[in-house]
C-alpha atoms as one frame of an Amber mdcrd trajectory, in Angstrom:
protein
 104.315-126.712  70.018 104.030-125.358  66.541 103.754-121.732  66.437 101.821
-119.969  63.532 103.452-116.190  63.894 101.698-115.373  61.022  98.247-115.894
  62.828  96.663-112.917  64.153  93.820-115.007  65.883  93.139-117.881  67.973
  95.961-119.690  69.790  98.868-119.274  68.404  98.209-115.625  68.645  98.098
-115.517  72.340 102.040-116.534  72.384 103.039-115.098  69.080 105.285-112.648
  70.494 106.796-114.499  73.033 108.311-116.651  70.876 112.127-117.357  71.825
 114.890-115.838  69.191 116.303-119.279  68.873 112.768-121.409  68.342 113.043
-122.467  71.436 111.618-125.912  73.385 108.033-126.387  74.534 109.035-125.549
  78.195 111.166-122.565  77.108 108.538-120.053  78.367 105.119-120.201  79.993
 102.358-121.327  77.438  99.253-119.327  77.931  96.990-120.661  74.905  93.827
-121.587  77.127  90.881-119.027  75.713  89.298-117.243  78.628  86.266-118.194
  79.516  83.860-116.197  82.085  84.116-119.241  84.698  88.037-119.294  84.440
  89.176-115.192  83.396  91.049-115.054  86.950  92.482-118.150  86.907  96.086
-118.734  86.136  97.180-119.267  82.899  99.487-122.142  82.670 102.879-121.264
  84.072 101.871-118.150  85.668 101.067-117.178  88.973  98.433-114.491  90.206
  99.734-111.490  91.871  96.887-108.891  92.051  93.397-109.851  91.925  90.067
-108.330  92.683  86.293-109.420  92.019  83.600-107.035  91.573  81.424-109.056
  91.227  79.510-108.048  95.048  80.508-104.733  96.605  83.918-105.387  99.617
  82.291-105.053 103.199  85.920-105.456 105.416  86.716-102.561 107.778  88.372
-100.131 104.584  85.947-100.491 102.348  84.142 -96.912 100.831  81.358 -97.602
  98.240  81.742-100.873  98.102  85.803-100.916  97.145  88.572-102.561  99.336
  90.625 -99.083  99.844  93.616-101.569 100.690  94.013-102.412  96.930  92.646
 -99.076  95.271  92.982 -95.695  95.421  90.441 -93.228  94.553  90.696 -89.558
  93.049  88.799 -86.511  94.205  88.646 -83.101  93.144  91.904 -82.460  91.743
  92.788 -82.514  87.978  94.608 -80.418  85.839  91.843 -81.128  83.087  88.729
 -81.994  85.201  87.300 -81.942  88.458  87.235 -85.955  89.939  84.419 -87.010
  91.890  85.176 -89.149  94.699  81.503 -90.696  95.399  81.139 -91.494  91.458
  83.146 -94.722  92.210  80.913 -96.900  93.575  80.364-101.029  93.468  76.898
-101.474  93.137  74.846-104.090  95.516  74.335-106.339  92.380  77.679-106.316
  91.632  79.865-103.980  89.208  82.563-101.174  89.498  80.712 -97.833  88.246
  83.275 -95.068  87.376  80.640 -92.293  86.880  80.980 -89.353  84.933  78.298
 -85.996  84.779  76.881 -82.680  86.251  79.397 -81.416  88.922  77.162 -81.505
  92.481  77.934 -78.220  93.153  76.143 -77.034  89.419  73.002 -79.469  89.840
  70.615 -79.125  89.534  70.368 -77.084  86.150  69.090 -76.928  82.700  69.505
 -79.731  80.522  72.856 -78.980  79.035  75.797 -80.215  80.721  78.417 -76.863
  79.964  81.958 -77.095  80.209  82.723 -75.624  83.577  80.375 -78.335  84.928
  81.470 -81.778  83.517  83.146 -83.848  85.652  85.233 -87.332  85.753  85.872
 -89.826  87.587  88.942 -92.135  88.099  90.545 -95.293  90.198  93.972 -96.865
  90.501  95.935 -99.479  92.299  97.578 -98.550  95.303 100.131-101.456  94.425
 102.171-100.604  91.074 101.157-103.600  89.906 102.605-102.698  85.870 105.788
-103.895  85.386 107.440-106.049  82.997 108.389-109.485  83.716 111.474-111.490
  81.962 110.790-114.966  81.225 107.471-113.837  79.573 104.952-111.159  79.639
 103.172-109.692  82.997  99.427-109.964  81.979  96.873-107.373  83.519  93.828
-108.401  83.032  90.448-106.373  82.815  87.213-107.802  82.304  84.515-105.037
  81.720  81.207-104.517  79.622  81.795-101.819  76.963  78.931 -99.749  76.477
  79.647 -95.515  75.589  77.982 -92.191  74.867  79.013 -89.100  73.800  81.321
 -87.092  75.561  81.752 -90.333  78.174  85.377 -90.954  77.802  86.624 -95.016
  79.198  90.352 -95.686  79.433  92.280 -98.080  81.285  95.741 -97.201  81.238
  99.001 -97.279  83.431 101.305 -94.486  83.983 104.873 -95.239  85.755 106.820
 -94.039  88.826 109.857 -92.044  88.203 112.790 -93.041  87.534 115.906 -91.280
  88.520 119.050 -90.771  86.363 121.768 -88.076  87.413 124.121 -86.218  84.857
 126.415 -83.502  85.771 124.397 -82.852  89.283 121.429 -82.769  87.518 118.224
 -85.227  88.152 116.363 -86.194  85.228 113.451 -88.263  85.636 112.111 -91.165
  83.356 109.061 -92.743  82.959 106.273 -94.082  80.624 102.547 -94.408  80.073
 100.416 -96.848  78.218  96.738 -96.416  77.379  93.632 -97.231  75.870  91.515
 -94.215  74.978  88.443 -93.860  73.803  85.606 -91.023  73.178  81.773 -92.119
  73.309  81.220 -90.497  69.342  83.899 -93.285  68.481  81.515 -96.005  69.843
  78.547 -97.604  67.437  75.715 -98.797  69.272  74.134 -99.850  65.867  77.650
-101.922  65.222  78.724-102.279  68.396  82.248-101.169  67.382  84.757 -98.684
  69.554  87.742 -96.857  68.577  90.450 -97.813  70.448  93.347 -95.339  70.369
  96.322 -96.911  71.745  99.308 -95.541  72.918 102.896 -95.803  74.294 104.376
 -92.623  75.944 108.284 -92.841  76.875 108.283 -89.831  79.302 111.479 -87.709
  79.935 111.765 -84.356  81.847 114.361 -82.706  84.499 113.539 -83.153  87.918
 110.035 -80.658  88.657 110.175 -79.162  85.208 107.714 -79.800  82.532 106.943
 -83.618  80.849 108.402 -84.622  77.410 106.998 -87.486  75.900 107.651 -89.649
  72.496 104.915 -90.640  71.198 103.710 -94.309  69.751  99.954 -94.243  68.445
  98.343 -96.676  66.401  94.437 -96.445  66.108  91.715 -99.786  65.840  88.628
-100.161  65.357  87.207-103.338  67.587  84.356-105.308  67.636  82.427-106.045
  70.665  79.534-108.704  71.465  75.875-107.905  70.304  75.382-107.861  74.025
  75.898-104.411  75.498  76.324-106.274  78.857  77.843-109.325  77.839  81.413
-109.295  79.584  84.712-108.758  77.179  88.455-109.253  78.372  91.222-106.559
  77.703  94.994-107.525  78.575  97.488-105.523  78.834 101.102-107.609  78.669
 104.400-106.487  79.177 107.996-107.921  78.923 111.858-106.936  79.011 113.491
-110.369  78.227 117.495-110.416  78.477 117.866-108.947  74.640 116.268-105.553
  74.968 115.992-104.960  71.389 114.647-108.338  70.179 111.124-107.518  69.863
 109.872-111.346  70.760 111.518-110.752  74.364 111.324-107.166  74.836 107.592
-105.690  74.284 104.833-103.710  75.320 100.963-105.159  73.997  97.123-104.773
  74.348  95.363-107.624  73.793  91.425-107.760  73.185  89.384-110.767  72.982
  88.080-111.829  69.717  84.201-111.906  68.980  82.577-114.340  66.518  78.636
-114.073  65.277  78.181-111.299  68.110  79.874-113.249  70.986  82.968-113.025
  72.266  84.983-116.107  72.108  87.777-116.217  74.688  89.874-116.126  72.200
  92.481-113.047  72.549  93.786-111.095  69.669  97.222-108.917  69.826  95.812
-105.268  68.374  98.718-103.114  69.625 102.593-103.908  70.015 105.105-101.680
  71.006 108.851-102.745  71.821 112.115-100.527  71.517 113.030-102.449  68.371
 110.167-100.635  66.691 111.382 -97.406  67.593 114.470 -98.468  66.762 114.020
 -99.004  63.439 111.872 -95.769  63.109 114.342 -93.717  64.639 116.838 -95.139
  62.018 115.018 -94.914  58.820 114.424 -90.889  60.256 118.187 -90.375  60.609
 117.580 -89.765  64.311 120.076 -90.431  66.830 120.097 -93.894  68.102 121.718
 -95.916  70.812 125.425 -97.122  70.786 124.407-100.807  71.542 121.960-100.840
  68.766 121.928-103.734  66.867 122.594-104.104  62.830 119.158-102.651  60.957
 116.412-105.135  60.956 112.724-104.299  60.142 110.161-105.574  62.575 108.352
-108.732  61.324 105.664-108.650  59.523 103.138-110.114  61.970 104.553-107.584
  64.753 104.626-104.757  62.228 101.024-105.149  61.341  99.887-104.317  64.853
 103.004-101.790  65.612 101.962 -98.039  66.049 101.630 -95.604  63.001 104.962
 -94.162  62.062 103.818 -90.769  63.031 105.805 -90.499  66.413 106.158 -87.351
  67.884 108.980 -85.329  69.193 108.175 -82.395  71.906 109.081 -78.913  71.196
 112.000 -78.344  73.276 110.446 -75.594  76.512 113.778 -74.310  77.565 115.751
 -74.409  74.258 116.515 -70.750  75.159 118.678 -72.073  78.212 121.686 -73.711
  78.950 122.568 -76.173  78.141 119.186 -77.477  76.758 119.343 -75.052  73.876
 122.100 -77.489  72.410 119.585 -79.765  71.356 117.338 -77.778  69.344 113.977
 -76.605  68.932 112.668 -80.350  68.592 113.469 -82.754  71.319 115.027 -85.873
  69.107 116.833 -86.651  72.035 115.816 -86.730  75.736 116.682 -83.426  78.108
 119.203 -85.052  79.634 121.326 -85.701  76.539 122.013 -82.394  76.930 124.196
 -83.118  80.064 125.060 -86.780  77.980 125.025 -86.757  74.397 124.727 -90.744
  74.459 121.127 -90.801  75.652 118.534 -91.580  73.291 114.807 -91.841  73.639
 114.947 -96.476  73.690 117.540 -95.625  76.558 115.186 -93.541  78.329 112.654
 -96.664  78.019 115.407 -98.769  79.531 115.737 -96.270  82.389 112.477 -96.896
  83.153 111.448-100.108  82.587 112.772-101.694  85.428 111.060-102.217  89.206
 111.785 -98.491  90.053 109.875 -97.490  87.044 106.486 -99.843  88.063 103.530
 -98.103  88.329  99.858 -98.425  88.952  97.106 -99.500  86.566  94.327 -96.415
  85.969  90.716 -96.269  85.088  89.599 -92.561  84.040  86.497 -92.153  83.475
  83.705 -89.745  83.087  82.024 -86.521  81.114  85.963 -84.988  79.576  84.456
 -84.037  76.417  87.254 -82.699  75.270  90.339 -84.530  76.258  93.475 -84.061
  73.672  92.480 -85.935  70.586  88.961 -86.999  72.464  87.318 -84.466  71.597
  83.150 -84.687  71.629  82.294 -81.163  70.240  78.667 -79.615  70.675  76.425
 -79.360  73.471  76.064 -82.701  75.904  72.652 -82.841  77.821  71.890 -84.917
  80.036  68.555 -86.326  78.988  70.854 -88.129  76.917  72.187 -90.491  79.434
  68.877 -90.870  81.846  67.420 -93.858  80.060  71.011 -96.190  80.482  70.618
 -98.447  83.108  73.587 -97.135  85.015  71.937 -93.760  85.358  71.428 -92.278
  89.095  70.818 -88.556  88.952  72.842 -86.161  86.841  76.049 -86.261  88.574
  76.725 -90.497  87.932  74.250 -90.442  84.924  77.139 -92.733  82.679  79.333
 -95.712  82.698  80.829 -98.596  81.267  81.142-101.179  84.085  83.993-102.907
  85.247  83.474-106.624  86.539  86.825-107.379  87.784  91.174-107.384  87.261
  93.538-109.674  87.812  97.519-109.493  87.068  99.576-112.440  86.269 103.018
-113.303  86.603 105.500-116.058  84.891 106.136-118.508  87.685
């Protein structure tokens, strides 16, 4: 199999960073070059197996379901946020078929004028019960998402995964490590005229002591991607994720979104790497910054160019250290270029954090959070919102699930 890794399209894309280090042999790993098609997007790709899978395509009717969603596989958030309130009965699959994640008008503040204020908004948001993100070894785990992409302003849609903790002890001390990896985007970032979004991707390598506060590094890169003339013509997203046996090689060891390519207003089933994130990357960031880096680091070797065109932006951000006026965290400064716990082990970088975490402990569950944030770090949809805005979409109810892109189905994938 001849392997184009300077292609950023087609087939040879889809394996293009799971290329062996040594070339390899045509059984070396599983070969996943089939396009995806809308008759075949759950099926198998060659050498994989399915592990996860779920079809919106009719609303589930067994003994757990609520709305129309097996409650067996997902898990759905009410009322609690530490930005927004969630709304439970915004999650809904409709008779014809679809997963709604519903954002608008709190219940409790409807009905009211036309303006949809702050202290009103509300969200909406889903996960797997399963943690069904992990990475695999002989090649990537693939996660799946087929969805329609259609957005407003203020409506924020992002699939993303956040991990459990992991656990690492230093001097009686419990540190906990994790990681998060999105796809964020704001409804003033989508072109209806184009039909273009703005995806911002993301890796997060999360570090904190035990109860205290999150640290996070940071790994942005931002896209712009096109989307079929159709706003309900169905488009695949994959996320895919591996730790091979060299954790710094970044053709075994890798974190990637993958979007499908569209052609003359159609998408193609043809998937496109737009995001790739592996600890060599921040490696060889880390380096070039004079930061500290790990003691089994390999000799300096910049990414290649076909990874490096799709790595994050080389803006990566270090958390202000919270309790640099206490012992013994104020060793490390007032910016956190290490973890918090190389304060109890000066050998622990931010790439061993990642290894901490990604591992089985560290799985965690895949996330769809949806719904009227307005203002959401970066996402941020200034001016009024009103919701005569939204009541002429075809997904619009009443003012409390007056929004949503629509999710038609997932399915997670495992090397065999």
């Amino acid at each position: 199999m001849t392997i184009l890794l300077g292609s950023l399209n087609r087939f040879a894309s889809r394996v293009a960073a799971q290329v062996p280090p040594n070339g390899g042999t045509d059984d070396a790993e599983p070969d996943n070059d089939v396009p995806v098609t809308n008759e075949d997007w759950a099926t198998p790709p060659a050498g994989y197996d399915r592990v996860f899978f779920d079809d919106f395509s009719q609303p589930y009717t067994g003994s757990n379901s609520f709305q129309g969603i097996d409650q067996d596989k997902w898990q759905i958030r009410d009322r609690k946020s530490w930005l927004w309130p969630m709304e439970k009965d915004n999650v809904l699959v409709k008779p014809s078929g679809g997963l709604y994640t519903y954002g608008g008008r709190l219940p409790s503040q409807a009905p009211g004028d036309n303006t949809i204020s702050d202290d009103e908004k509300s969200t909406s948001a889903i996960s797997t019960r399963a943690n069904i993100v992990r990475p695999a070894s002989s090649g990537p785990r693939i996660i799946r998402i087929r969805t329609e992409w259609e957005q407003r302003r203020g409506y924020l849609f992002q699939p993303w995964a956040f991990s459990s903790w992991a656990e690492v002890t230093r001097n009686g001390r419990t540190y906990e490590h994790g990681w998060e990896f999105d796809l964020e985007t704001k409804g003033s970032e989508y072109n209806a005229t184009n039909r273009t979004f703005v995806a911002h991707f993301n890796n997060h390598t999360w570090a904190r002591l035990k109860g205290e506060r999150q640290r996070t590094q940071q790994s942005p890169r931002q896209v712009t991607i096109q989307l079929p003339d159709d706003p309900r013509a169905l488009i695949t997203v994959e996320f895919r994720w591996r730790r091979g046996a060299d954790f710094y090689d970044p053709y075994q060891t890798y974190a990637e979104w993958w979007i499908e390519d569209v052609s003359d207003g159609v998408a193609n089933g043809n998937m496109v790497r737009r995001y790739h994130w592996s600890p060599r990357h921040i490696l060889e960031n880390f380096r070039s910054r004079g930061h500290p880096i790990p003691s089994d680091a390999p000799s300096a070797d910049p990414l290649p160019q076909e990874l490096a065109d799709v790595a994050p932006m080389n803006n990566n951000w270090f958390p202000d250290n919270l309790q640099n006026d206490q012992y013994p965290w104020n060793t490390l400064g007032d910016r956190l270029y290490q973890p918090p716990i190389a304060a109890d082990d000066p050998s622990y970088t931010w790439p061993d954090v990642a290894k901490d975490s990604w591992t089985d402990e560290g799985a965690g569950s895949l996330i769809w959070w949806n719904g009227f944030g307005k203002d959401a770090f970066f996402l941020s949809d200034g001016s009024p919102l009103y919701v005569s805005n939204y009541d002429d979409h075809h997904s619009h109810v009443n003012d409390e699930k007056c929004f949503s892109s629509v999710i038609w189905g997932v399915a997670v994938f495992d090397p065999d």
